[in-house]
Residue frames relative to the residue before (quaternion, step in Angstrom):
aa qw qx qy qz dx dy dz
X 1.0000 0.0000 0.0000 0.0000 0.00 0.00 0.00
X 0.1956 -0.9317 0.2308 0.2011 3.19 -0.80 0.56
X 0.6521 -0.5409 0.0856 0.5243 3.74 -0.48 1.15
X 0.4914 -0.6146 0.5993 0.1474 3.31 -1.02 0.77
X 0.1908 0.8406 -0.5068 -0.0080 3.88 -0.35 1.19
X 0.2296 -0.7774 0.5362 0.2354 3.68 -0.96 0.31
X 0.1104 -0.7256 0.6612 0.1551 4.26 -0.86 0.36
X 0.1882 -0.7168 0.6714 -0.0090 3.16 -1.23 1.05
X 0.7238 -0.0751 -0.3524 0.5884 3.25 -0.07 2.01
X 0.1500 -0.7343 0.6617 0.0226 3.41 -1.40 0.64
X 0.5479 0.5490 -0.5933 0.2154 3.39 0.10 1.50
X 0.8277 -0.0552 -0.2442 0.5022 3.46 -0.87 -0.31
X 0.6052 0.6583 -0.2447 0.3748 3.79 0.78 -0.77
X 0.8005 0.3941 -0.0435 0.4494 2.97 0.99 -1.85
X 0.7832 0.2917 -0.1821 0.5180 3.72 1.62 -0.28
X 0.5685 0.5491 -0.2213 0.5712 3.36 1.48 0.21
X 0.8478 0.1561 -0.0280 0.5060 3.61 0.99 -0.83
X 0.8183 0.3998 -0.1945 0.3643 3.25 0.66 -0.61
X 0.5614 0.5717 -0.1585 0.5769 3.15 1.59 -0.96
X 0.7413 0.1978 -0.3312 0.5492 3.68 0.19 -0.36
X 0.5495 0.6045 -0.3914 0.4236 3.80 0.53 -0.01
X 0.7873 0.2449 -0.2316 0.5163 3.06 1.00 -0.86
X 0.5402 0.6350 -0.4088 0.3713 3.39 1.22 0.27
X 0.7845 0.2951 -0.1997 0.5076 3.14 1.66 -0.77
X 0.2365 0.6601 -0.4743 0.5324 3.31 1.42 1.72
X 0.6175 -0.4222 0.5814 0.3201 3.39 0.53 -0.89
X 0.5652 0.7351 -0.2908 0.2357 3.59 0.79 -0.85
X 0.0680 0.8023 -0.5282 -0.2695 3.90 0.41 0.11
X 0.4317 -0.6094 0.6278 0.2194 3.76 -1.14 1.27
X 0.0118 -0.7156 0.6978 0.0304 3.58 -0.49 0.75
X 0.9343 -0.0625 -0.0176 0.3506 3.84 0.67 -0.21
X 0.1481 -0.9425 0.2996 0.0034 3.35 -0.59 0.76
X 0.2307 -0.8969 0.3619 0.1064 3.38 0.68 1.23
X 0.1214 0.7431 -0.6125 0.2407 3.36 -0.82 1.75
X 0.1127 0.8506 -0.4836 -0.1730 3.61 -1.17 0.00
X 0.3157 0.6115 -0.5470 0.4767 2.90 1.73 1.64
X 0.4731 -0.6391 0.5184 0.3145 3.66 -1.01 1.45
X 0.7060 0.5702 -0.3872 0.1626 3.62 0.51 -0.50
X 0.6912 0.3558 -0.1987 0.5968 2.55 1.91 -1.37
X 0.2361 0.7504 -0.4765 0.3925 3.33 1.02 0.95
X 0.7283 0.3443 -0.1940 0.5598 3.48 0.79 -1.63
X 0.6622 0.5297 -0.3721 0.3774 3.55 0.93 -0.77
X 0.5296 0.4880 -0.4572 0.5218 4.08 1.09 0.07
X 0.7103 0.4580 -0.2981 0.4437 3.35 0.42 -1.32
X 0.7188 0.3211 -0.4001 0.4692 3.81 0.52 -0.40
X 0.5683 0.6028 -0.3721 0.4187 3.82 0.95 -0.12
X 0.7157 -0.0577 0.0883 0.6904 3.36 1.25 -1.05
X 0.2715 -0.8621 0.4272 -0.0256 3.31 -0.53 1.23
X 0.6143 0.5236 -0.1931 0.5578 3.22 1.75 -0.18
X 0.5967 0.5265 -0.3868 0.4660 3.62 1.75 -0.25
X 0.4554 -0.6268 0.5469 0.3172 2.91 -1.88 0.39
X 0.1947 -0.7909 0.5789 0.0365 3.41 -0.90 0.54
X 0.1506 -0.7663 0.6214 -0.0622 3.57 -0.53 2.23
X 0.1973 -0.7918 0.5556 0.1592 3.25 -1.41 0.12
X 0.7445 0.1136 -0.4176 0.5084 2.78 1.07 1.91
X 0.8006 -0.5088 0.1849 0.2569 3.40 -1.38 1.32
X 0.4508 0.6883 -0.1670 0.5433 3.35 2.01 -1.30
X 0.6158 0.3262 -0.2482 0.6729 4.13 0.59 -1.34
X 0.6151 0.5896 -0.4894 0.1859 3.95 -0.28 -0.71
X 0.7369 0.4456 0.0691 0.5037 3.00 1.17 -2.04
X 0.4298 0.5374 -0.4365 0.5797 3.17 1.69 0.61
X 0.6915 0.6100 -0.2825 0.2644 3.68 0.45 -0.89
X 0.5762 -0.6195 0.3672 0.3865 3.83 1.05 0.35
X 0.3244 0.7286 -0.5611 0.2214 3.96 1.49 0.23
X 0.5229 -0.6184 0.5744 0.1196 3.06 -2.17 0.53
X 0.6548 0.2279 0.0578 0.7183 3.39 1.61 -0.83
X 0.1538 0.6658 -0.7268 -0.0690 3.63 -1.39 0.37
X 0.2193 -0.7438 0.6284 0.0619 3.49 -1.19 1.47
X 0.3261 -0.6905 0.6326 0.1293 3.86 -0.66 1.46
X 0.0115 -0.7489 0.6384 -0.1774 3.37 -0.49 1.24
X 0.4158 0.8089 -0.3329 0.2490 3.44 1.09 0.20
X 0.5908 -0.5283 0.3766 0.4797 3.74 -0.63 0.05
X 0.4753 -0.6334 0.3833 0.4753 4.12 -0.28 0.81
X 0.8019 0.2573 -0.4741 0.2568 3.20 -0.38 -0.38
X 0.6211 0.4362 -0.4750 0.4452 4.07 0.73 1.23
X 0.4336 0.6455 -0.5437 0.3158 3.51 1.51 0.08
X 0.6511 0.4345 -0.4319 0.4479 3.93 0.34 -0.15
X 0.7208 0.3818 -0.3119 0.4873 3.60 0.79 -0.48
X 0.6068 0.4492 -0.3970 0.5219 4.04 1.02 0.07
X 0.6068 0.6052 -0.2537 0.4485 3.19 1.12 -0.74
X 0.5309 0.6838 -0.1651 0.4725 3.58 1.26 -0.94
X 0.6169 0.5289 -0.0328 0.5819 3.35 0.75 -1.86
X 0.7108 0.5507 -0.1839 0.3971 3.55 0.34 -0.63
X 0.6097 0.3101 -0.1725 0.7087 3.39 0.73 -1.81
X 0.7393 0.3282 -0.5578 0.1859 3.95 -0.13 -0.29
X 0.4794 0.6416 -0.3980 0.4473 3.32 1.59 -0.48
X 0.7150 -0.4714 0.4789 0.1930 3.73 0.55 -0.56
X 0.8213 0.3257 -0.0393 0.4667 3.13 1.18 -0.49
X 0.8001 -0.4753 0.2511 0.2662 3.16 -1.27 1.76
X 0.1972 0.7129 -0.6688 0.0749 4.31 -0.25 0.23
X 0.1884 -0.5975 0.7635 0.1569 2.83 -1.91 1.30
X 0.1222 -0.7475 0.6391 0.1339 3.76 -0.61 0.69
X 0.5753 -0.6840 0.4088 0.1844 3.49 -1.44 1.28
X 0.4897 -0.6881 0.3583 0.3980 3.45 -0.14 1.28
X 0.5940 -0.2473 -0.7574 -0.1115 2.02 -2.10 1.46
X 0.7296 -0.5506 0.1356 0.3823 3.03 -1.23 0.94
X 0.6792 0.1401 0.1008 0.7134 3.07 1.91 -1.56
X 0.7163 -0.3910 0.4661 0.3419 3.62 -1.50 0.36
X 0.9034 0.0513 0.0291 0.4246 3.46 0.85 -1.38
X 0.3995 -0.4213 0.4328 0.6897 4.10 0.02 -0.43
X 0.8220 0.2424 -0.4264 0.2893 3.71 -0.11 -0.92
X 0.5382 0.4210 -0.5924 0.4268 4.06 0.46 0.37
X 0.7509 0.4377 -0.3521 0.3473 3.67 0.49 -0.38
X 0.5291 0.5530 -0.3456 0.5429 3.24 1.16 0.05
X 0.4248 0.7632 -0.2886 0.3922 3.53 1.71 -0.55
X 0.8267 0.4274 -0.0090 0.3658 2.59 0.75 -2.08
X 0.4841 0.5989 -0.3782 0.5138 3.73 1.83 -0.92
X 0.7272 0.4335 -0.3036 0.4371 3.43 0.38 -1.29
X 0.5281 0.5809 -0.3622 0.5024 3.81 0.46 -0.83
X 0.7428 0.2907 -0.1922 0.5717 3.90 0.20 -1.22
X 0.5392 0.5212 -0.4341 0.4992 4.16 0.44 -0.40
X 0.6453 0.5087 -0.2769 0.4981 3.83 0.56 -1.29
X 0.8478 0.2488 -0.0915 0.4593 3.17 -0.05 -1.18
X 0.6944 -0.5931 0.3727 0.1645 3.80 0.97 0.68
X 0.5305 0.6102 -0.1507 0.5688 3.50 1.55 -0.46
X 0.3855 -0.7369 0.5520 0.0611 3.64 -1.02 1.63
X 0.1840 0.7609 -0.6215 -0.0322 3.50 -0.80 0.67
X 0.5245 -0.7474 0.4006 -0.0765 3.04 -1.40 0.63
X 0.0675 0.8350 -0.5210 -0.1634 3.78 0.48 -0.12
X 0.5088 -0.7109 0.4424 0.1999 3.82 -1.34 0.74
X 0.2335 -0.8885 0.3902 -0.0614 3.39 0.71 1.58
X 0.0225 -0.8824 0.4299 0.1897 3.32 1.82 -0.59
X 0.6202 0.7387 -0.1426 0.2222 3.06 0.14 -2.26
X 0.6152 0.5662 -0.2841 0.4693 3.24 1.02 -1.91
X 0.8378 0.2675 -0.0901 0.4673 4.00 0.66 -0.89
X 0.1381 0.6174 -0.6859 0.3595 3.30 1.21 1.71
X 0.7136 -0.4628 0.4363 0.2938 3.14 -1.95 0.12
X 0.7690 0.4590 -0.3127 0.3167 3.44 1.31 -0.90
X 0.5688 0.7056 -0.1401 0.3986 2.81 2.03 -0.98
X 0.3950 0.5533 -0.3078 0.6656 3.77 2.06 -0.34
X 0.8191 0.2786 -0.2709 0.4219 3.65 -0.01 -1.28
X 0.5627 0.5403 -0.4902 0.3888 3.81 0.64 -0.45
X 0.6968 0.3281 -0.4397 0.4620 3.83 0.53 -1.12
X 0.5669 0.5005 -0.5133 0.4057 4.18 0.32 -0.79
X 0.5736 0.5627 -0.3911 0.4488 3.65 0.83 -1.45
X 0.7309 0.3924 -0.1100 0.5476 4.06 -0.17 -1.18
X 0.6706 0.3397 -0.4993 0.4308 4.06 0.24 -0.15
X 0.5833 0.7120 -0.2826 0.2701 3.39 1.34 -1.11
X 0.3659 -0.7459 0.4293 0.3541 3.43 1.52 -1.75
X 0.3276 0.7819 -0.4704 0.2450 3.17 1.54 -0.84
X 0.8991 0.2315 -0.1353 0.3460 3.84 0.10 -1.28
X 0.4136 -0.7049 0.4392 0.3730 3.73 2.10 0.70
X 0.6980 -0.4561 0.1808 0.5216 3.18 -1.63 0.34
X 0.6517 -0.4770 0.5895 0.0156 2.93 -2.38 1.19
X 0.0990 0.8702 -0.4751 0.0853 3.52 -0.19 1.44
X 0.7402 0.1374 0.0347 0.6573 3.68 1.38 -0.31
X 0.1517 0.6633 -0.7137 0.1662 3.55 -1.19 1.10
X 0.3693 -0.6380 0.6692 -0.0937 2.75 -1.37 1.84
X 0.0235 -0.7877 0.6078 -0.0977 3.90 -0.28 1.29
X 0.0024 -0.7727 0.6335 -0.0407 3.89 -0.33 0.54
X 0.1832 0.5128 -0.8359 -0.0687 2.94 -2.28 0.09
X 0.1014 0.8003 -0.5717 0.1496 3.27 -0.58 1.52
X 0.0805 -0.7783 0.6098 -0.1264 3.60 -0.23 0.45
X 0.3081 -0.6404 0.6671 0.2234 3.82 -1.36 0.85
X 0.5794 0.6738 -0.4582 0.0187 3.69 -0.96 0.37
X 0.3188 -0.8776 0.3531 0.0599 2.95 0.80 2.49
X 0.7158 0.4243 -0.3873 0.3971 4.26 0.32 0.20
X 0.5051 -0.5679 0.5375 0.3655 3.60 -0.45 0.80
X 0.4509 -0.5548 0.6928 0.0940 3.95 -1.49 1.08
X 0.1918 0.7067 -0.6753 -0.0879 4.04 0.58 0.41
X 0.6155 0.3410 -0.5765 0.4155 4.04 -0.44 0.46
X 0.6886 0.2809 -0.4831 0.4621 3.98 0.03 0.35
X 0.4457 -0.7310 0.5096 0.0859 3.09 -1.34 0.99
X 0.5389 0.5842 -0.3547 0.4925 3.46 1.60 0.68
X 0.7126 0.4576 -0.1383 0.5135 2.89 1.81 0.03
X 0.7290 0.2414 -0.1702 0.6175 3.45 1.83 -0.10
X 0.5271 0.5472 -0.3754 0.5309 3.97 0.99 -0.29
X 0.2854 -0.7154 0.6074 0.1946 3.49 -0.83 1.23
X 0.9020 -0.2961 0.2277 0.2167 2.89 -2.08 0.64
X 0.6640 0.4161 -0.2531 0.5673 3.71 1.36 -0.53
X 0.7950 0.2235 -0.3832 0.4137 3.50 0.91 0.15
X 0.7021 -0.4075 0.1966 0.5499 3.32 1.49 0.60
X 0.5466 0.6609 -0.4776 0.1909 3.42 1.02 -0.32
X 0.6828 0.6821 -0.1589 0.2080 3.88 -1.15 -0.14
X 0.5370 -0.6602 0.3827 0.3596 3.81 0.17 0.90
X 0.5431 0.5830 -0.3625 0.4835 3.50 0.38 -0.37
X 0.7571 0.5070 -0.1365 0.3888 3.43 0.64 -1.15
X 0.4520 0.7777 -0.0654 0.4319 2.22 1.60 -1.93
X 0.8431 0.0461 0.2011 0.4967 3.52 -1.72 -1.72
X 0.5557 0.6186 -0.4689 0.2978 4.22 0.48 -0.87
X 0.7829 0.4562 -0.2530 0.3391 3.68 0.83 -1.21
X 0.7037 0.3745 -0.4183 0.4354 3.59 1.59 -0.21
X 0.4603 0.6879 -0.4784 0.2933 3.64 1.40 0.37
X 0.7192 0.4017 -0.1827 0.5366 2.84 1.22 -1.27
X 0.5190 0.5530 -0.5230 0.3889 3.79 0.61 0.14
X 0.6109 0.5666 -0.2238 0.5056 3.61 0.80 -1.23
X 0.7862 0.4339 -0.3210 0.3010 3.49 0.24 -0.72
X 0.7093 0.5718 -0.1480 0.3848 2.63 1.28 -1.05
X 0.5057 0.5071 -0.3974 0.5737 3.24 2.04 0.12
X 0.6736 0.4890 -0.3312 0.4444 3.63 0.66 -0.52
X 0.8748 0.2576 -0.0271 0.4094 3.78 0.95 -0.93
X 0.5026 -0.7030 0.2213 0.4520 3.62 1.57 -0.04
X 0.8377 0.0653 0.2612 0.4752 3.35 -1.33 -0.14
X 0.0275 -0.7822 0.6198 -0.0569 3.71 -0.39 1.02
X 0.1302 0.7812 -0.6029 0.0966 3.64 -1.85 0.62
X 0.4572 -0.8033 0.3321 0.1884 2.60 -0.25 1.57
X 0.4073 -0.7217 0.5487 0.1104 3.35 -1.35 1.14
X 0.7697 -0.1623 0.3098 0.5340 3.66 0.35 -1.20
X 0.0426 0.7940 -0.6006 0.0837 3.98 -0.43 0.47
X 0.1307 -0.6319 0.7617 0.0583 3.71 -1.54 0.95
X 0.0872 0.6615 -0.7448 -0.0049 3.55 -1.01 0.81
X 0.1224 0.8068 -0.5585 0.1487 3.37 -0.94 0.58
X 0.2608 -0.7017 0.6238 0.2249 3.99 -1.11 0.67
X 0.3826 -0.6383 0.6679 -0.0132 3.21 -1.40 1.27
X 0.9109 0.2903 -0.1188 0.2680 3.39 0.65 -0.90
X 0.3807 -0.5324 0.3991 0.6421 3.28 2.25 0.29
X 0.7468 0.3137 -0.5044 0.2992 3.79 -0.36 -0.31
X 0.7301 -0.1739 0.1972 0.6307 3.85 -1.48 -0.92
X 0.7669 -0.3679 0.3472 0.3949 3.29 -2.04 0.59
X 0.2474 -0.7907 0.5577 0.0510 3.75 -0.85 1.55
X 0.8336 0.2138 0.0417 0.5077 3.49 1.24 -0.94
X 0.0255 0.8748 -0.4620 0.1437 3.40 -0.51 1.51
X 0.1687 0.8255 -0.5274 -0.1092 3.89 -0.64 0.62
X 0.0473 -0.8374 0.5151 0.1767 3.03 -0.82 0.62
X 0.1235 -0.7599 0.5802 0.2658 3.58 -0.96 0.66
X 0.2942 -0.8384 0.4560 -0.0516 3.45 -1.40 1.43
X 0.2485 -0.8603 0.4263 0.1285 3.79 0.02 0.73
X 0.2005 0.8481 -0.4831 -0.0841 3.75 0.23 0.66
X 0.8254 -0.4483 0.2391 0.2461 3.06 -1.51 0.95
X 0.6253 0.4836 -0.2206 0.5713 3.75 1.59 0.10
X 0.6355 -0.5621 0.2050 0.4880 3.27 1.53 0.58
X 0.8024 0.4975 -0.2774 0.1783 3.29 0.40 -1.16
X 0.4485 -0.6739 0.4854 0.3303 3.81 -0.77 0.01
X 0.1715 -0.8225 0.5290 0.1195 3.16 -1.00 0.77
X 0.2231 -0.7443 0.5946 0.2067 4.11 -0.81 0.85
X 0.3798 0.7852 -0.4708 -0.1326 4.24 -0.14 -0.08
X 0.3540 -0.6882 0.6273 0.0868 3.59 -0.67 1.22
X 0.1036 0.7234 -0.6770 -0.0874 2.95 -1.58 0.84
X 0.0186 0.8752 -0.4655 0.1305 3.86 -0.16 0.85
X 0.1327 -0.7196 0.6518 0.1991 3.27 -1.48 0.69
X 0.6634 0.4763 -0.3752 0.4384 3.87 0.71 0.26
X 0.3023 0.6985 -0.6120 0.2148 3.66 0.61 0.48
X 0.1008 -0.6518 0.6891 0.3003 3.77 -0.81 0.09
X 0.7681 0.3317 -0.2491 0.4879 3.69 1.07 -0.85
X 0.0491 -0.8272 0.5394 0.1497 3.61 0.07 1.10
X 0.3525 -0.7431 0.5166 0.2380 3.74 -0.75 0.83
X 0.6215 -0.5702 0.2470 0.4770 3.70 -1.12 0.74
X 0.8262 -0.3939 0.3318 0.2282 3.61 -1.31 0.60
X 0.7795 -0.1653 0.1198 0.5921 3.13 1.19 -0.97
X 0.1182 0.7383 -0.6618 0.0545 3.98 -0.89 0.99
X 0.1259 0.7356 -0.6594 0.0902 3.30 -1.04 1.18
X 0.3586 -0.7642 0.5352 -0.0303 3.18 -1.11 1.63
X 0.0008 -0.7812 0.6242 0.0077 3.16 -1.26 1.17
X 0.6988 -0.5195 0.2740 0.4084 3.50 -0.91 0.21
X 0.7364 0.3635 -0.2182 0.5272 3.54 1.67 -0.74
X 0.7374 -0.0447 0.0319 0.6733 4.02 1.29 0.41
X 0.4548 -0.6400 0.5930 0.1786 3.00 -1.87 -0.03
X 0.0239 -0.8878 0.4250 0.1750 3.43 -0.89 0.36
X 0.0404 0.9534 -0.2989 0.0009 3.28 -0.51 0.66
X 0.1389 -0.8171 0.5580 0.0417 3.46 -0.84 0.85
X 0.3785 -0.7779 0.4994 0.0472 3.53 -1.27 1.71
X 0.7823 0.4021 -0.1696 0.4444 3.62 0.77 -0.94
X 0.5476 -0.5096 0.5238 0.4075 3.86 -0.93 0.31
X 0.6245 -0.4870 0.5175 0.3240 3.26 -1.57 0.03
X 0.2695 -0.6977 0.5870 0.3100 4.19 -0.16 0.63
X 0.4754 0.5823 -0.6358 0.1752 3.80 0.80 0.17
X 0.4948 0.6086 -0.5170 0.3429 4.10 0.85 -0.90
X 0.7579 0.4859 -0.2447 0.3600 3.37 0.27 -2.33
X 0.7603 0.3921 -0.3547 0.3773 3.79 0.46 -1.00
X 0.3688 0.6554 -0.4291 0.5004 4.24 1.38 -0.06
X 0.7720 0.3177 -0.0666 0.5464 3.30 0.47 -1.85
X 0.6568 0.3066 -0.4059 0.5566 3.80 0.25 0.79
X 0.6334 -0.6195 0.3753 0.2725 3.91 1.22 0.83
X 0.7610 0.2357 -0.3974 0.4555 3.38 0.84 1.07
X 0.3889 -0.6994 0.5778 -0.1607 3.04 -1.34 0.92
X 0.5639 -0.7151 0.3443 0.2283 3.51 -1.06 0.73
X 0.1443 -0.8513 0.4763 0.1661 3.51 0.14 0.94
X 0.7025 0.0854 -0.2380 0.6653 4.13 -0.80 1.30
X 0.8112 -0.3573 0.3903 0.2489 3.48 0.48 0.63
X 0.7411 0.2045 -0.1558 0.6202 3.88 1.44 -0.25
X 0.4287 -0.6104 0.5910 0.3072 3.20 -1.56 0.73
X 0.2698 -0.7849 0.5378 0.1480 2.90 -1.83 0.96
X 0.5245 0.5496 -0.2605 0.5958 3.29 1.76 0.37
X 0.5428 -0.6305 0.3524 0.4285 3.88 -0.64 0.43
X 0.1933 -0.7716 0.5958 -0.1107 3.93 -0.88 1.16
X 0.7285 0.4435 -0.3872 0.3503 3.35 1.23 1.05
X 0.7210 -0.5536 0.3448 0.2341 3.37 -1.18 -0.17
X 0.2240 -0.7435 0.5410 0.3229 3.23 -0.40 0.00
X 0.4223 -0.7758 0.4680 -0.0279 3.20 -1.49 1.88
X 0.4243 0.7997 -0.4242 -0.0220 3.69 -0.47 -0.12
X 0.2369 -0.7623 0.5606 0.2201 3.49 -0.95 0.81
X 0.3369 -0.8172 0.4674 0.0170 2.93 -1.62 0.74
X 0.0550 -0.8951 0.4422 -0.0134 3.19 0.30 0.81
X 0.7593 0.1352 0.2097 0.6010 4.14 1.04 0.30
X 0.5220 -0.3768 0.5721 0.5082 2.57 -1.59 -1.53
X 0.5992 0.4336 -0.4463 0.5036 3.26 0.52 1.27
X 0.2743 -0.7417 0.6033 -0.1035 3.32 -0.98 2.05
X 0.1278 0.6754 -0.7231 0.0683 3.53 -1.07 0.48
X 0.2088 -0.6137 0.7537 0.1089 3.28 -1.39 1.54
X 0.2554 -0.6856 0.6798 -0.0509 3.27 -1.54 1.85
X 0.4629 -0.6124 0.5151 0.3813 3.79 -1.17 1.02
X 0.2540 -0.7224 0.6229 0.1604 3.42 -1.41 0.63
X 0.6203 -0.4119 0.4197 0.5190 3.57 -1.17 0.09
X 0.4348 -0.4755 0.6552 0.3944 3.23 -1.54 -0.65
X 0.5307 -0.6770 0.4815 0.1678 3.23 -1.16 0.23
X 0.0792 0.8892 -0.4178 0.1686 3.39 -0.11 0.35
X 0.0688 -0.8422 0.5300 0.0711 3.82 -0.41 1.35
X 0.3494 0.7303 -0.4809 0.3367 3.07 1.23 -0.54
X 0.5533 0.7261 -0.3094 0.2663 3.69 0.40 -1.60
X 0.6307 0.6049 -0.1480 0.4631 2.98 1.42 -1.64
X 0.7881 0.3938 -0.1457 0.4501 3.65 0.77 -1.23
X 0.5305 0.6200 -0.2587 0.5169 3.41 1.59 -0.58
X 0.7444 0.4240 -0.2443 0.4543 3.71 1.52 -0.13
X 0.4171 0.6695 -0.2886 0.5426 2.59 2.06 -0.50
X 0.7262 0.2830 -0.2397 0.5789 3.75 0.47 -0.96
X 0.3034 0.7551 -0.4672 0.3457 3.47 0.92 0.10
X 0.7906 0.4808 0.0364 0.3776 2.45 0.11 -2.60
X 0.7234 0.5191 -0.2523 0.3789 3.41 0.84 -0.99
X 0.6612 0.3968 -0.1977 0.6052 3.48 1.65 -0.70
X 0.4392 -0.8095 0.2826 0.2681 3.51 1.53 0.59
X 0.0222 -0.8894 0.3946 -0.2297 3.30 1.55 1.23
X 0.7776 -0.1044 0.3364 0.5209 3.06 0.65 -2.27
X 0.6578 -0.5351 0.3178 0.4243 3.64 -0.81 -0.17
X 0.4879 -0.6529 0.4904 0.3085 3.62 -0.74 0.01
X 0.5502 -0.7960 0.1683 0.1881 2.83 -0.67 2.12
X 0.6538 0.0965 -0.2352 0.7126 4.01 0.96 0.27
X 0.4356 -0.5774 0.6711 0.1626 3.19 -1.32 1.47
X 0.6221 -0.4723 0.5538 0.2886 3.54 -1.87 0.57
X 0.6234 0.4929 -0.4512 0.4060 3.61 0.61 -0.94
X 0.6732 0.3940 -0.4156 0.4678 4.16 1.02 -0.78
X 0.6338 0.4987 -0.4348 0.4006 3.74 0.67 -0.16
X 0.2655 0.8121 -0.2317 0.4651 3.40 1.70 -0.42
X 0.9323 0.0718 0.0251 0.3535 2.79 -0.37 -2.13
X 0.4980 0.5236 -0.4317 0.5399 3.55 1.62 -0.10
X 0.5952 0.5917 -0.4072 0.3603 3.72 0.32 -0.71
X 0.7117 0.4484 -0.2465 0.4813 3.68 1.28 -1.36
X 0.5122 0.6756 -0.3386 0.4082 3.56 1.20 -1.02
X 0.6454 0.5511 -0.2402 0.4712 3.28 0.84 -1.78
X 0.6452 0.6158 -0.3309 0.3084 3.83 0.57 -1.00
X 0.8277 0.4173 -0.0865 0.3650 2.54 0.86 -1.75
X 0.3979 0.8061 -0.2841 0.3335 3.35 1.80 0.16
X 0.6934 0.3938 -0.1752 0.5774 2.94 1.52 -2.06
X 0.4947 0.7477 -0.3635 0.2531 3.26 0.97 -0.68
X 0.8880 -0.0196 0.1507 0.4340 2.93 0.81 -1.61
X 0.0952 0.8377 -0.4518 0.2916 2.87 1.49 1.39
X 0.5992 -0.5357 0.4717 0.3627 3.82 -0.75 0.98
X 0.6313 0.6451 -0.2521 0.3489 4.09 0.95 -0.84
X 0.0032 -0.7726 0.4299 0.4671 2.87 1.94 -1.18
């Protein structure tokens, strides 16, 4: 039979990523908790057989196996809440919390009460992020001294109708929050144990913080550079990570975001359409394009139902929501910007 899930919001997060992921898991969405009429019609035309409440309170009423907080951050500790009291499993969309201490809130809250939560790490199951760890178990590029991790993007006017772009830092608002937690999540699978070194976060455009680096030291020697930005005109490639025997590198996003947001989705849990990156080491003037994994979030939700049928562990441990949540602190904290 199949798990029985509920999403509490349904906008860019909740209808773009989560919803067709778990659709092509197996999952049956039996409800979906909104109390915007648009994105009202947009559940019902997505899944026509759910029930749609317009609060978190009716969700967790509905007999679910899973609730996925998909909500705007500053209610993911209060949807998330509601949940563990109902009993029931929640993967909440990264970040887990606003701060280490609300997310530490929430571990402890779900420890007490005996209840598994989860945060939505996605990233980990891009295409480049598969080939970097195969890429590094392999040796090919000897020891690993420098990785350059980006999400830059040119897009010089403030968005005033998205609240990642105007809501300050205490209600979740701001790139930092934002794109910082899946740079460092990823990396830190590819390079160990991470600590912050130094970090500039700052707003360029009068709205929430637009432009962030942080430089990161992990426990496997290597240094980390990761930028997140919305004012680059010169975006650098996506990903560069240096070893002593070459370089590797990777220019284009994953197509997993764009192909979600163009209404398809992985059916049993796999793409049937290509879901990778382009790879290439560098070595000089010598290039070699190298197959990459495919990409694949689904992976993510397939552990989720894992976990629930006590298979395997749940795919991002609290201790990484943990340690990105503190990282993140100490960023604004002690960003050169003050």
């Amino acid at each position: 039979m199949a798990l029985r899930v509920g999403i509490a919001g349904y906008g860019l997060a909740g209808r773009y990523f989560h919803a067709p992921l778990l659709k092509g898991c197996g999952f049956d969405v039996v409800g979906i908790q909104t109390s915007n009429a648009e994105r009202k019609s947009h559940a019902l035309a997505d899944f026509p057989s759910t029930k749609v409440v317009a609060t978190v309170e009716e969700l967790v009423a509905l007999g679910l196996d899973l609730v996925v907080v998909a909500s705007a951050n500053v209610a993911h500790a209060h949807d998330a809440y509601l949940a563990i009291d109902a009993g029931i499993p929640v993967v909440v969309d990264k970040p887990m919390g606003r701060t280490y201490e609300e997310t530490q809130a929430i571990v402890d809250y779900a420890k007490a009460a005996n209840v598994p939560v989860t945060t939505f790490f996605n990233r980990r199951w891009d295409s480049d992020a598969l080939t970097i760890k195969k890429v590094i178990a392999s040796g090919v590029l000897g020891e690993i001294f420098r990785l350059d991790s980006r999400f830059e993007r040119f897009r010089p006017d403030v968005n005033n109708s998205s609240w990642r772009e105007t809501m300050s830092p205490a209600d979740g608002g701001g790139q930092l929050i934002d794109l910082q937690p899946h740079l460092i999540s990823t990396s830190m699978q590819w390079l160990g144990t991470p600590e912050l070194v130094s970090s500039s976060v700052r707003s360029i455009r009068g709205g929430a913080d637009d432009d962030s680096v942080l430089v990161i030291k992990y426990s496997g020697g290597a240094v980390g550079y990761l930028s997140a930005s919305a004012i680059v005109g010169a975006p650098g490639p996506r990903i560069r990570l240096l070893g002593s025997k070459g370089a590797l590198v990777v220019n284009d996003l994953d197509p997993q975001e764009d192909l979600l947001r163009s209404g398809k989705y992985p059916e049993g849990g796999t793409w049937t359409i290509p879901s990778k990156s382009k790879t290439f080491i560098y070595r000089g003037d010598e290039v070699k394009e190298i197959d990459s994994e495919p990409g694949n979030y689904a992976h993510f939700y397939l552990e989720v139902a894992g976990a629930i049928a006590g298979k395997n562990a749940w795919p991002v441990s609290t201790e990484d929501a943990l340690l990105v949540a503190k990282i993140i602190d100490q960023a604004r904290a002690q960003s050169i910007h003050g």
